[in-house]
VOBA-1610 file (N, C-alpha, C; in pm, whole numbers, padded with zeros to 5 digits, always signed):
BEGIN
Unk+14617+17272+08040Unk+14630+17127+08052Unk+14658+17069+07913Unk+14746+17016+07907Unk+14775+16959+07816Unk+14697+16847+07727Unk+14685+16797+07565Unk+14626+16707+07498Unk+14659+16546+07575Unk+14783+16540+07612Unk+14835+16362+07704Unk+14738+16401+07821Unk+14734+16490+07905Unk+14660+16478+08078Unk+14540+16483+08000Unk+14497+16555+07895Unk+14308+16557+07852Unk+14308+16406+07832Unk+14368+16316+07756Unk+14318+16204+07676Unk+14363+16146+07811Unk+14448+16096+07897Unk+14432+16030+08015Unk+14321+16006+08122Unk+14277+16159+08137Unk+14172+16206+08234Unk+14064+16097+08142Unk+14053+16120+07991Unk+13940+16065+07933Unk+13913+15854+07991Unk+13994+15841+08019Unk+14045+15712+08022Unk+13998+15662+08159Unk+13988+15744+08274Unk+13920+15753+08385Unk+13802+15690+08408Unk+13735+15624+08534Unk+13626+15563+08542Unk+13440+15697+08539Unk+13391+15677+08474Unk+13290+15746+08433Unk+13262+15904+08529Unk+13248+15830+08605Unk+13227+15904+08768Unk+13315+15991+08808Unk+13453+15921+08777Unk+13568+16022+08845Unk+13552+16150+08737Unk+13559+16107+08616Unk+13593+16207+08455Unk+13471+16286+08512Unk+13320+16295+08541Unk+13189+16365+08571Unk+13237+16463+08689Unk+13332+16387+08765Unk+13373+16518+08897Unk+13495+16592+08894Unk+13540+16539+08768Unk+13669+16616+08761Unk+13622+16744+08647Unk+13540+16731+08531Unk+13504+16788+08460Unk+13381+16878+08498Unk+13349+16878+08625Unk+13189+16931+08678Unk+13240+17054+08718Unk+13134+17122+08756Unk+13093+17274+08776Unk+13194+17273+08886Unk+13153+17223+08997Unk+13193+17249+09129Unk+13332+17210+09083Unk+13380+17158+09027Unk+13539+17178+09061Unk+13589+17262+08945Unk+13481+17314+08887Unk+13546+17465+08790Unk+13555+17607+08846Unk+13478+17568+08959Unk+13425+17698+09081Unk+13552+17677+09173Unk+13625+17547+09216Unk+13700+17567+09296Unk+13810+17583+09236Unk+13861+17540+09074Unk+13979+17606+09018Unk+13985+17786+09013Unk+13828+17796+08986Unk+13809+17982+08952Unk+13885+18034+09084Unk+13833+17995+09218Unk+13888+18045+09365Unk+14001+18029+09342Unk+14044+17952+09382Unk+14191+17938+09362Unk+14269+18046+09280Unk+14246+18050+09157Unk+14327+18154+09052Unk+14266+18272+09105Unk+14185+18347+09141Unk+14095+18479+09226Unk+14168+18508+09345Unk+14190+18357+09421Unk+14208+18397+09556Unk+14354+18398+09588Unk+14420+18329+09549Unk+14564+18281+09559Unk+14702+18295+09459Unk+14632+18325+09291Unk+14733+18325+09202Unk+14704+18436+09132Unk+14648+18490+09208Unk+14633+18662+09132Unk+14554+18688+08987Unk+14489+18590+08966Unk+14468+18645+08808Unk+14538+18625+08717Unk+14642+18524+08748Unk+14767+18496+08657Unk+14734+18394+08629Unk+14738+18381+08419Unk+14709+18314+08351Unk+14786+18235+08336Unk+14940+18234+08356Unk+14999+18161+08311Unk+15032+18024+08460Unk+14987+18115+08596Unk+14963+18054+08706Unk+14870+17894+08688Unk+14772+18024+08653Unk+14593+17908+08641Unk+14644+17789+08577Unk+14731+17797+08454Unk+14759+17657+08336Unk+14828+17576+08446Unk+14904+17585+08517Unk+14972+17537+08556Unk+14915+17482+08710Unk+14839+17566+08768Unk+14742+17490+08835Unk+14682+17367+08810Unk+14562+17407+08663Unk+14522+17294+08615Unk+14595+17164+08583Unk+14745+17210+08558Unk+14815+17073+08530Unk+14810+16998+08624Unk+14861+17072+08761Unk+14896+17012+08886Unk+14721+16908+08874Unk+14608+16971+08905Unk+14479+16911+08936Unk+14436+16788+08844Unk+14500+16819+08710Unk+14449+16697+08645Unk+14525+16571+08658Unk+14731+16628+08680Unk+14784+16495+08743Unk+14745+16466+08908Unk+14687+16542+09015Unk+14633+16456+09078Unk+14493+16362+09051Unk+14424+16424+09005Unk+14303+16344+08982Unk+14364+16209+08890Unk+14499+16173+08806Unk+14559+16072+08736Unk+14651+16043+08868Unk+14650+16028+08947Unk+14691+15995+09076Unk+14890+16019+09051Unk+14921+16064+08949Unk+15076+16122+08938Unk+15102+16202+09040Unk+15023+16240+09109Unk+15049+16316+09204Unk+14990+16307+09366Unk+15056+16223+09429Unk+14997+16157+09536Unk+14894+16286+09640Unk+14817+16195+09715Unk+14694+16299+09778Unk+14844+16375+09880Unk+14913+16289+09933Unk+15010+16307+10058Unk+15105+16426+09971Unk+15123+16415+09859Unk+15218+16481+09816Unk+15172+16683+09757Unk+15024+16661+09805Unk+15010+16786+09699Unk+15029+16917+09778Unk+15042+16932+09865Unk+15049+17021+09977Unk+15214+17088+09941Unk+15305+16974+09948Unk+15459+17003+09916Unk+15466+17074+09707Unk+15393+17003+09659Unk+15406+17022+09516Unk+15300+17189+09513Unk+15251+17225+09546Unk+15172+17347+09533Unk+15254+17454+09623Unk+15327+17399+09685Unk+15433+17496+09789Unk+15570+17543+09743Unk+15578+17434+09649Unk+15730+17466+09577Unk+15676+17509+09380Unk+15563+17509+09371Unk+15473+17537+09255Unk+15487+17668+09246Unk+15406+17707+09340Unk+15375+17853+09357Unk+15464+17965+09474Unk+15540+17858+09554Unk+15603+17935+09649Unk+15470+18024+09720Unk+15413+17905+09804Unk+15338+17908+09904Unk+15352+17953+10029Unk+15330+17994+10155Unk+15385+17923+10237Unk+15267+17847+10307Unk+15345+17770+10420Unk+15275+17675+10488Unk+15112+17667+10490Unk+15031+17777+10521Unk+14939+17792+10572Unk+14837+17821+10422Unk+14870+17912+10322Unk+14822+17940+10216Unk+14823+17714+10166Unk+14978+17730+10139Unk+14939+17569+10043Unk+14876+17477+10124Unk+14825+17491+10229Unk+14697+17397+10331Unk+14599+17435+10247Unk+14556+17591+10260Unk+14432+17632+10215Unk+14461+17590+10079Unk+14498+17623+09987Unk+14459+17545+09817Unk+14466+17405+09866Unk+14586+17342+09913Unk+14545+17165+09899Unk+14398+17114+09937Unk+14345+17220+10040Unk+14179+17155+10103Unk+14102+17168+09999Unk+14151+17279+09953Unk+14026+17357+09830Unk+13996+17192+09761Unk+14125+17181+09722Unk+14119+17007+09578Unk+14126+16911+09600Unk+14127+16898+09744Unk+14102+16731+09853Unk+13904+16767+09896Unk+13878+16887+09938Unk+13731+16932+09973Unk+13640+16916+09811Unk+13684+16972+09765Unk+13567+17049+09626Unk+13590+16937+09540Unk+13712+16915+09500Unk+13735+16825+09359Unk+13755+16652+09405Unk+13838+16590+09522Unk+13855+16468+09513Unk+13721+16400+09585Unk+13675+16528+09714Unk+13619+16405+09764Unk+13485+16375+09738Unk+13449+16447+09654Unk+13301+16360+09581Unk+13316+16241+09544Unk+13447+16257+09474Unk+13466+16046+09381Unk+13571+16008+09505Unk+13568+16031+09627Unk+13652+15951+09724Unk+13676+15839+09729Unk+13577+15717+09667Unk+13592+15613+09646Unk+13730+15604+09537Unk+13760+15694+09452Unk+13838+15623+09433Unk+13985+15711+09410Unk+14012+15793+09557Unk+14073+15822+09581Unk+14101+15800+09730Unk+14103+15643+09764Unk+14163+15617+09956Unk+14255+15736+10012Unk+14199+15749+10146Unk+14326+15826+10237Unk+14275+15977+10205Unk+14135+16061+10132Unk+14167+16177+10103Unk+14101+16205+10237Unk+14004+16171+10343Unk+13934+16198+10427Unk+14069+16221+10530Unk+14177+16147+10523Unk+14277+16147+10623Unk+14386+16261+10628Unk+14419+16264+10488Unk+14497+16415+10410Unk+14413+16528+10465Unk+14274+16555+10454Unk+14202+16671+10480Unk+14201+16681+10667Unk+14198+16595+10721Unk+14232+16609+10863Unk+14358+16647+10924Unk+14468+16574+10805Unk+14582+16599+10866Unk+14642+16771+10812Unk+14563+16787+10691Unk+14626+16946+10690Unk+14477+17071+10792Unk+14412+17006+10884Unk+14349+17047+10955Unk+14191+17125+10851Unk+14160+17048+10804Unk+14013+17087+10750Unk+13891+16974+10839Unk+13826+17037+10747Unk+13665+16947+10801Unk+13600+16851+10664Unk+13552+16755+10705Unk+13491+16628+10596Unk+13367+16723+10575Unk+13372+16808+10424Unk+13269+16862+10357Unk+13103+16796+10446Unk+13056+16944+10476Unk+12932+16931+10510Unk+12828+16865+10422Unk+12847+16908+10318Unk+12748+16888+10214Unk+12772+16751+10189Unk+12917+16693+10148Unk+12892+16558+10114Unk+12832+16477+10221Unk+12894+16491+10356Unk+12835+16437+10478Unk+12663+16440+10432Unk+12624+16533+10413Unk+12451+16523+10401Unk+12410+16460+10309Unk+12473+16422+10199Unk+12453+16375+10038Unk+12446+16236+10120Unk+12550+16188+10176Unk+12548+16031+10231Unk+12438+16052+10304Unk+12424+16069+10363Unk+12251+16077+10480Unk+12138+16082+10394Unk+12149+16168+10286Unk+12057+16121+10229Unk+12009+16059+10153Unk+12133+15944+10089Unk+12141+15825+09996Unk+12073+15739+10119Unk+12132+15739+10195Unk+12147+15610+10366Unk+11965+15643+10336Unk+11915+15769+10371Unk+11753+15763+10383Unk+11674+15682+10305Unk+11723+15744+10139Unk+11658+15694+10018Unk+11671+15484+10003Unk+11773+15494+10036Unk+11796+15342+10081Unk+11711+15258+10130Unk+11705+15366+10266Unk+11618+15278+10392Unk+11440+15284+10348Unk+11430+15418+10258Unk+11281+15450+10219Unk+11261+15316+10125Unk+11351+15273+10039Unk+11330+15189+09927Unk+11339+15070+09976Unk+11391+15061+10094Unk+11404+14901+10151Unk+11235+14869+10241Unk+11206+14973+10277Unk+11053+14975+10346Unk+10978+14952+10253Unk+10966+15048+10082Unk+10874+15000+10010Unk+10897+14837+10007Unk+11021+14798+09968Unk+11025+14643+09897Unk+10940+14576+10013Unk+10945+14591+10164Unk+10896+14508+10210Unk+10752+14538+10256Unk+10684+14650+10227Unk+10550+14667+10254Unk+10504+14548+10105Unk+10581+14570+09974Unk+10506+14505+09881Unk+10505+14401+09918Unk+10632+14318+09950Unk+10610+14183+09987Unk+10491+14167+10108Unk+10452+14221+10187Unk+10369+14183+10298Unk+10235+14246+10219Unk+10232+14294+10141Unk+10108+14262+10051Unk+10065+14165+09995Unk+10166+14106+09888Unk+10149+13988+09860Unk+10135+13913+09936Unk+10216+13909+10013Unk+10205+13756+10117Unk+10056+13793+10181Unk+09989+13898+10203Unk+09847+13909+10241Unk+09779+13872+10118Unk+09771+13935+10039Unk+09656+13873+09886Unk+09690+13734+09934Unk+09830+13621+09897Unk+09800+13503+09908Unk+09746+13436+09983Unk+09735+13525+10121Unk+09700+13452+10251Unk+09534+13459+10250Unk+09507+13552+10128Unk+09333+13542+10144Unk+09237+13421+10134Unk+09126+13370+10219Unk+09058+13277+10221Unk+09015+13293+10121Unk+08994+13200+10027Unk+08936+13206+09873Unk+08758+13198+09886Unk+08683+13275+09878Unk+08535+13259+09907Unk+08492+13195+09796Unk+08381+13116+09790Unk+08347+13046+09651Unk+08166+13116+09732Unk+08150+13169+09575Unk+07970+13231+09592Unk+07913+13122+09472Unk+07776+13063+09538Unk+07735+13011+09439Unk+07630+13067+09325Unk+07601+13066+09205Unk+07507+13135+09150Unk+07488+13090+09013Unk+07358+13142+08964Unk+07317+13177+08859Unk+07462+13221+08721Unk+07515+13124+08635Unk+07599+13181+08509Unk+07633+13326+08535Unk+07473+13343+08491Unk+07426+13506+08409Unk+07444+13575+08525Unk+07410+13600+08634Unk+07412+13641+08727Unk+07528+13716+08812Unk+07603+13575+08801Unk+07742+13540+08820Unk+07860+13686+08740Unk+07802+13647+08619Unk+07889+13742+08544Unk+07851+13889+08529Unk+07733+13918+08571Unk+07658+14087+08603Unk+07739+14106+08731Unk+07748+14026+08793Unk+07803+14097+08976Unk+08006+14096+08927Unk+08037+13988+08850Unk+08207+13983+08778Unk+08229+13970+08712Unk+08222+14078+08639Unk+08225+14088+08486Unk+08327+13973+08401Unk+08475+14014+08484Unk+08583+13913+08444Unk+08570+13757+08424Unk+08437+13713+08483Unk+08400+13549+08449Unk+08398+13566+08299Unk+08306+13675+08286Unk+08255+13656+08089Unk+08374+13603+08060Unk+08488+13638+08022Unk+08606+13657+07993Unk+08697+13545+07998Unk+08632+13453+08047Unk+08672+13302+08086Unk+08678+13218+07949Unk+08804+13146+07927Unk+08763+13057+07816Unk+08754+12878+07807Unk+08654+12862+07737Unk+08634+12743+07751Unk+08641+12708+07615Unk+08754+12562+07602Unk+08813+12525+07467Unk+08939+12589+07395Unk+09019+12473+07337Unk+09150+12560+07292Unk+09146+12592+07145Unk+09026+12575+07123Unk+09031+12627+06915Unk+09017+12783+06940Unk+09077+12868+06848Unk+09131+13022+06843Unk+09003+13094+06847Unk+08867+13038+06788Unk+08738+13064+06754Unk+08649+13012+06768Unk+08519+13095+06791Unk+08401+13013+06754Unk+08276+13127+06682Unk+08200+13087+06602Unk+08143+13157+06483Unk+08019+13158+06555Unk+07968+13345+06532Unk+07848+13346+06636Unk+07772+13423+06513Unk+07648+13407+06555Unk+07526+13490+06456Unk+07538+13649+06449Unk+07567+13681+06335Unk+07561+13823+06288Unk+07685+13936+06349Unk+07819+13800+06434Unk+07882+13837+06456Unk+08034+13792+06419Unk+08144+13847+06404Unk+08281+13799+06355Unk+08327+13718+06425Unk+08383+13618+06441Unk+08426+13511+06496Unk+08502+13569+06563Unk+08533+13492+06745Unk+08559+13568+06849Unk+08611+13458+06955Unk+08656+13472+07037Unk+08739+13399+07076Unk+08624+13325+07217Unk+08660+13152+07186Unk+08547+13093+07277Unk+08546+13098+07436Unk+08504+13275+07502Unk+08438+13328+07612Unk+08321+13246+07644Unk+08294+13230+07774Unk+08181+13208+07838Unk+08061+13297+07803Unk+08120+13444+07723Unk+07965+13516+07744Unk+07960+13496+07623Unk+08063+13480+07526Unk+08023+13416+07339Unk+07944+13327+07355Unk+07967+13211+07484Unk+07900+13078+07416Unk+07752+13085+07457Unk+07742+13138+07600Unk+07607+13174+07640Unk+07532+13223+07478Unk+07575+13332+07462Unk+07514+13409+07322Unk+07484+13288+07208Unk+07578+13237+07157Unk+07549+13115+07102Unk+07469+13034+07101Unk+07450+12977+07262Unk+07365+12838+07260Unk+07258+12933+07277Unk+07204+13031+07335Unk+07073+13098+07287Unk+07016+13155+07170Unk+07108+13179+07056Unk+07082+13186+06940Unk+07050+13073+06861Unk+07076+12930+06893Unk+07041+12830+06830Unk+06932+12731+06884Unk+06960+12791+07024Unk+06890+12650+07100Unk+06755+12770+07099Unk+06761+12872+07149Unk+06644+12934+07165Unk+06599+12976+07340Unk+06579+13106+07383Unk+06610+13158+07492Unk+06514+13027+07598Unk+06396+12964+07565Unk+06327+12957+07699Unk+06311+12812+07630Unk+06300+12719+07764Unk+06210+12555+07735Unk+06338+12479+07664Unk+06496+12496+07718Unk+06539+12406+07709Unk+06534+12235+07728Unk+06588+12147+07657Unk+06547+12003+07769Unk+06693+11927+07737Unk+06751+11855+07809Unk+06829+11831+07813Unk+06910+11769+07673Unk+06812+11706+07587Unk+06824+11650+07465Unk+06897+11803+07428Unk+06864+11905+07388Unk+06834+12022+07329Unk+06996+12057+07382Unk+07040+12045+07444Unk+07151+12024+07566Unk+07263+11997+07485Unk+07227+11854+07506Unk+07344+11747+07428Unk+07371+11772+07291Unk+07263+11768+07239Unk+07236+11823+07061Unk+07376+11953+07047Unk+07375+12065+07128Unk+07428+12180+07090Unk+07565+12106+07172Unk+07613+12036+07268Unk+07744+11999+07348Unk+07814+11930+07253Unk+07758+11829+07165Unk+07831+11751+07088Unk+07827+11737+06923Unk+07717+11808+06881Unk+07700+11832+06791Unk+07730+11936+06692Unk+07743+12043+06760Unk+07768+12167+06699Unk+07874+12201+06651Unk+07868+12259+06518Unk+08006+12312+06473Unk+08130+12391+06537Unk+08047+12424+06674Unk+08132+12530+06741Unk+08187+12459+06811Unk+08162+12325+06860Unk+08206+12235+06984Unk+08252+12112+06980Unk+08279+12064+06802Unk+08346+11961+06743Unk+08461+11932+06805Unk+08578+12021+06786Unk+08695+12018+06856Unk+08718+12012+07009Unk+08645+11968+07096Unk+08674+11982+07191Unk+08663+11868+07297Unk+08741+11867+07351Unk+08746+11757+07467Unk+08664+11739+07553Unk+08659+11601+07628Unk+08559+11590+07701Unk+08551+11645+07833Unk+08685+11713+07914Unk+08678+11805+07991Unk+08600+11933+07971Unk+08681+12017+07867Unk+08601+12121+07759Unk+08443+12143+07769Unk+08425+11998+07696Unk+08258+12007+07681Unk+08148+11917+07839Unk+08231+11893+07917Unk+08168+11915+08070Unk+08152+12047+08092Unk+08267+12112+08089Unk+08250+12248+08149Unk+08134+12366+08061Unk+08137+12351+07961Unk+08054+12429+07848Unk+07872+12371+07891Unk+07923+12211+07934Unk+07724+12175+07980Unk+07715+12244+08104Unk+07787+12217+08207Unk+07753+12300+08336Unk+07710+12418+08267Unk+07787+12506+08250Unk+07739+12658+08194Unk+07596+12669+08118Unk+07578+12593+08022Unk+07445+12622+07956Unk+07337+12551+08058Unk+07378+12438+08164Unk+07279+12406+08249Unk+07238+12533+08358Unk+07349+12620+08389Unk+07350+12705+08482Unk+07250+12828+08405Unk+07268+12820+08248Unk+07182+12898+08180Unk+07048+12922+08202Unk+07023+12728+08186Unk+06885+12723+08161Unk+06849+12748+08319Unk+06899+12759+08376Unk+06852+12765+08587Unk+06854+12631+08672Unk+06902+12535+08584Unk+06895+12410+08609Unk+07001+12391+08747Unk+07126+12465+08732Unk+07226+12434+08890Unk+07294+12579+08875Unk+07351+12549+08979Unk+07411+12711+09059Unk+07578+12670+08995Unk+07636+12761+09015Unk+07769+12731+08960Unk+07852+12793+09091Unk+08037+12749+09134Unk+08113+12831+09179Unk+08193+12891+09146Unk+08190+13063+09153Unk+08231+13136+09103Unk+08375+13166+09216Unk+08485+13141+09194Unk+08605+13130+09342Unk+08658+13278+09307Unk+08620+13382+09440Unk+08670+13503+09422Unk+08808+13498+09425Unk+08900+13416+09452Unk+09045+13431+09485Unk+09113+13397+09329Unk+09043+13332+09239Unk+09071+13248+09168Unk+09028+13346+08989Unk+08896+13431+09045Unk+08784+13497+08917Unk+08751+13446+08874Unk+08714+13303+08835Unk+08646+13205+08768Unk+08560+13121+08834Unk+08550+13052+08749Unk+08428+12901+08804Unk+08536+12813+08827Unk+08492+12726+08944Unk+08589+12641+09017Unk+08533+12522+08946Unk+08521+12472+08807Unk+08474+12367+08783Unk+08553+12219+08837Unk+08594+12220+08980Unk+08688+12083+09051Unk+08565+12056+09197Unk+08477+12171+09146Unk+08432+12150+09290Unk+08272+12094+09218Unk+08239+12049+09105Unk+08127+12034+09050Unk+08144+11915+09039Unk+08095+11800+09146Unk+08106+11650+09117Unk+07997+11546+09078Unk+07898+11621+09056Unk+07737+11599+09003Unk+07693+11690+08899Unk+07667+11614+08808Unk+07552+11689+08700Unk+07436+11718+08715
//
């Protein structure tokens, strides 16, 4: 094959160049030269020419039957058998983009490759397998969303031993808040708990004691008066003073549903 048919072939769409250059159609050039051209080298080159100007479509699918007959001085029945060999093995893997080869292979009396036939059946499967996952996921989701959101009421501390992920909740938008004997850490529900018991002192809160640490404190300067509602519920829920809702659908405290202090 010549350097012009190599750099042409190169020029080819990805797919076609992968099936023209692949095993299986190096196995069906080998037959061919084994079975039909004797071992003749100077045959084989000239084979390959013929195969690489069809695969550059210079050589129509309709036409290769006549061009391999007056090539090699075929007759009828032999240049059927090579034309199937390179309409079967070599074109019709990239058939897409060779129209009419399924029709050529019928009309010189072959059969539509078994194997590719099964290759499609089993893309068609993998298809249909991947179209079932997409929609089991979606009918998952659409179940998670459809879940009744349970709201449990409880104890802060309590709250966060049975879900852990409440700790984890933040209340206030400053990056920090500075805790005793520890590196400043980002303002969690279970930081601040830790906090207001390190200052306020574990037992015999009173509400003064309350306010003092809500509005006063260095840790709670910056913060809004939404913010520091939600931070009193919590240390009230501390001291045992009210139950809090913890919304399983949600992992947090539903502080919209707390309309009394």
């Amino acid at each position: 094959m010549n350097a012009e048919t190599l750099n042409r072939l190169e020029q080819l769409p990805e797919y076609v160049q992968d099936g023209s250059f692949s095993e299986r159609t190096g196995d069906a050039i080998l037959l061919v030269w084994k079975k039909y051209l004797g071992d003749d080298e100077e045959k084989l080159e000239k084979f390959k020419d013929i195969v690489g100007l069809v695969y550059l479509k210079d050589i129509k699918i309709e036409q290769l039957h006549l061009v391999l007959k007056e090539a090699f001085g075929f007759d009828e029945k032999v240049a059927d058998e090579v034309a199937l060999v390179v309409l079967c093995e070599m074109l019709y893997p990239v058939k897409n983009f060779y129209p009419g080869v399924e029709g050529e292979i019928i009309k010189l009396g072959g059969e539509i490759p078994k194997e590719a036939v099964e290759e499609k059946v089993v893309q068609q499967f993998a298809n249909r397998e991947e179209a079932i996952e997409d929609m089991l996921e979606r009918e998952d989701a659409e179940e998670e969303a459809k879940k009744e959101d349970v709201i449990i009421y409880g104890n802060i501390e309590n709250l966060i031993s049975k879900y852990p992920e409440l700790g984890d909740f933040v209340i206030g938008t400053q990056n920090s808040i500075t805790l005793k004997d520890m590196p400043d850490m980002k303002p969690m529900i279970k930081y601040w708990i830790r906090d207001y018991k390190d200052k306020v002192g574990i037992y015999n809160h009173s509400n003064l004691d309350r306010v003092q640490y809500i509005c006063h404190d260095k840790n709670t300067r910056s913060m809004n008066d939404e913010e520091r509602r939600q931070l009193n519920l919590v240390v009230k829920s501390v001291d045992g003073e009210i139950e809090l809702p913890y919304s399983t659908k949600m992992k947090r405290i539903d502080f919209s549903l707390i309309t009394e202090e």
